[in-house]
C-alpha positions in Angstrom: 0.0 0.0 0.0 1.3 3.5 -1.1 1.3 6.6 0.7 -1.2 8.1 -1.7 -3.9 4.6 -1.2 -3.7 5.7 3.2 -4.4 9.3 2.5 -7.4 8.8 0.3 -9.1 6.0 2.9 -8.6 8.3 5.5 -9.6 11.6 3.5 -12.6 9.8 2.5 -13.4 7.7 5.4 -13.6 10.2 8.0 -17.4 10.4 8.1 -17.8 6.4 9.1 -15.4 7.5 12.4 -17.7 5.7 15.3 -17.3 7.6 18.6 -17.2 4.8 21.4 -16.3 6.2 24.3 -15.9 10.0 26.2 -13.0 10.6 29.1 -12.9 14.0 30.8 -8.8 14.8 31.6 -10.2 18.3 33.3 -12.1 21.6 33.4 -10.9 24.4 31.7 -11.9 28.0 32.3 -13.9 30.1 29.9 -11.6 30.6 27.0 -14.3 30.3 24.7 -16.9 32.2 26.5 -18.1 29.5 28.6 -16.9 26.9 30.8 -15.1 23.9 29.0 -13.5 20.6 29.9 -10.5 19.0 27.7 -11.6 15.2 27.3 -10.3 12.2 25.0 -12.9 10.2 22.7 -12.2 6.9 21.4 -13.7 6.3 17.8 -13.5 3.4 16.0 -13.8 2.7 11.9 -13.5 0.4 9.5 -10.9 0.9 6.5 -11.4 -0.7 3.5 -10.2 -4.7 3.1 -6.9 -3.2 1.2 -5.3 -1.8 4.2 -5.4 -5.2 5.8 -3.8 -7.1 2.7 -0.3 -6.5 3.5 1.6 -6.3 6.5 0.4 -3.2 8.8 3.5 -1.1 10.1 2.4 1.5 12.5 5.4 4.0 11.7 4.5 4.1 8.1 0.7 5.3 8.9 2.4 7.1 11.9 4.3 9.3 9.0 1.3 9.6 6.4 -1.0 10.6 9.3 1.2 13.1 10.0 0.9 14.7 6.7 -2.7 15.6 6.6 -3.4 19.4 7.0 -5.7 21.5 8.8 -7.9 21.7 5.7 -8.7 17.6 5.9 -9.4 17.6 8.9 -12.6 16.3 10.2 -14.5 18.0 12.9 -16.9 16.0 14.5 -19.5 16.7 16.9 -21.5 14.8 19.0 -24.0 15.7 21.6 -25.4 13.5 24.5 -28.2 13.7 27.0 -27.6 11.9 30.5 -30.7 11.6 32.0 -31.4 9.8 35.5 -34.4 8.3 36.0 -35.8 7.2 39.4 -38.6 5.2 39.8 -40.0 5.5 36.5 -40.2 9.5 37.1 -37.1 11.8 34.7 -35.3 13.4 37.9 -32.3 14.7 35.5 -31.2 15.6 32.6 -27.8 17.4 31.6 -27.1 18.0 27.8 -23.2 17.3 26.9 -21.7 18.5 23.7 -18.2 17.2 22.5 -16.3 18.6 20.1 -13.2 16.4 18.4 -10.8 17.9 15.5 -9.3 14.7 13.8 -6.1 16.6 12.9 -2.4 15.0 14.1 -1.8 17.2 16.6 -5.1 15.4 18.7 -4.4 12.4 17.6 -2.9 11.1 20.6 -2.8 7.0 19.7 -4.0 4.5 17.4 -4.2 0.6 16.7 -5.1 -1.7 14.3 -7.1 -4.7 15.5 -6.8 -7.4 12.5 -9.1 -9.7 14.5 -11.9 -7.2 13.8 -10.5 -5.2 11.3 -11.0 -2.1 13.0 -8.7 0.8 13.1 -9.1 2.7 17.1 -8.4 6.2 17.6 -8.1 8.3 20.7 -8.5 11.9 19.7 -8.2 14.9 22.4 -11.6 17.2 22.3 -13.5 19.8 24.4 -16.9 19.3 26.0 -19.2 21.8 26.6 -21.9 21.6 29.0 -25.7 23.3 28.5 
């Protein structure tokens, strides 16, 4: 696989990214205009079958991942509503909204699975609460 085949999966793929799990690392103050706090998401997707043909070497994608540019990045938003319900009655609810850039710099880690052909991601993001 070329450096030219991982770009284009990746450029193209973005949208199927599967956000799995949210971590908050901390609060931040209001440098946005409103309180913040700097979390981690772990997304999930599913390259093509070519990227599993050959053998997988992490510095390679390390390298080509490293080359994408502001302007292919993929920002993704997700909101969530927690609510807590007791006895049958709604006694909570508290809106969360998560923002991740998929850009190297936030790109903290990533590993190929070949069990499950999967490729996991753990992107740093912001979360906003309503």
């Amino acid at each position: 696989m070329t450096r030219e085949d991982v770009l284009q999966i990746f450029k193209s793929g973005f949208h199927k990214l599967q956000l799995k799990k949210v971590v908050k690392l901390g609060e931040g103050k209001e440098r946005v205009g409103r309180p913040y706090s700097v979390c981690l998401g772990l997304f999930e997707f599913e390259p093509p079958q070519q990227v599993w043909d050959g053998e997988i070497d992490d510095n390679f994608f390390k390298q080509v991942l490293g080359e994408f540019s502001k302007e292919v990045s993929n920002c993704i938003t997700k909101k969530f509503t927690r609510k807590v319900i007791k006895n049958g009655n709604l006694k909570s609810s508290q809106v969360s909204r998560y923002v991740f850039d998929v850009i190297p710099k936030n790109v903290l880690a990533f590993k190929f699975n070949k069990a499950t052909k999967t490729l996991k991601l753990v992107v740093r993001g912001y979360g906003f609460e309503k």
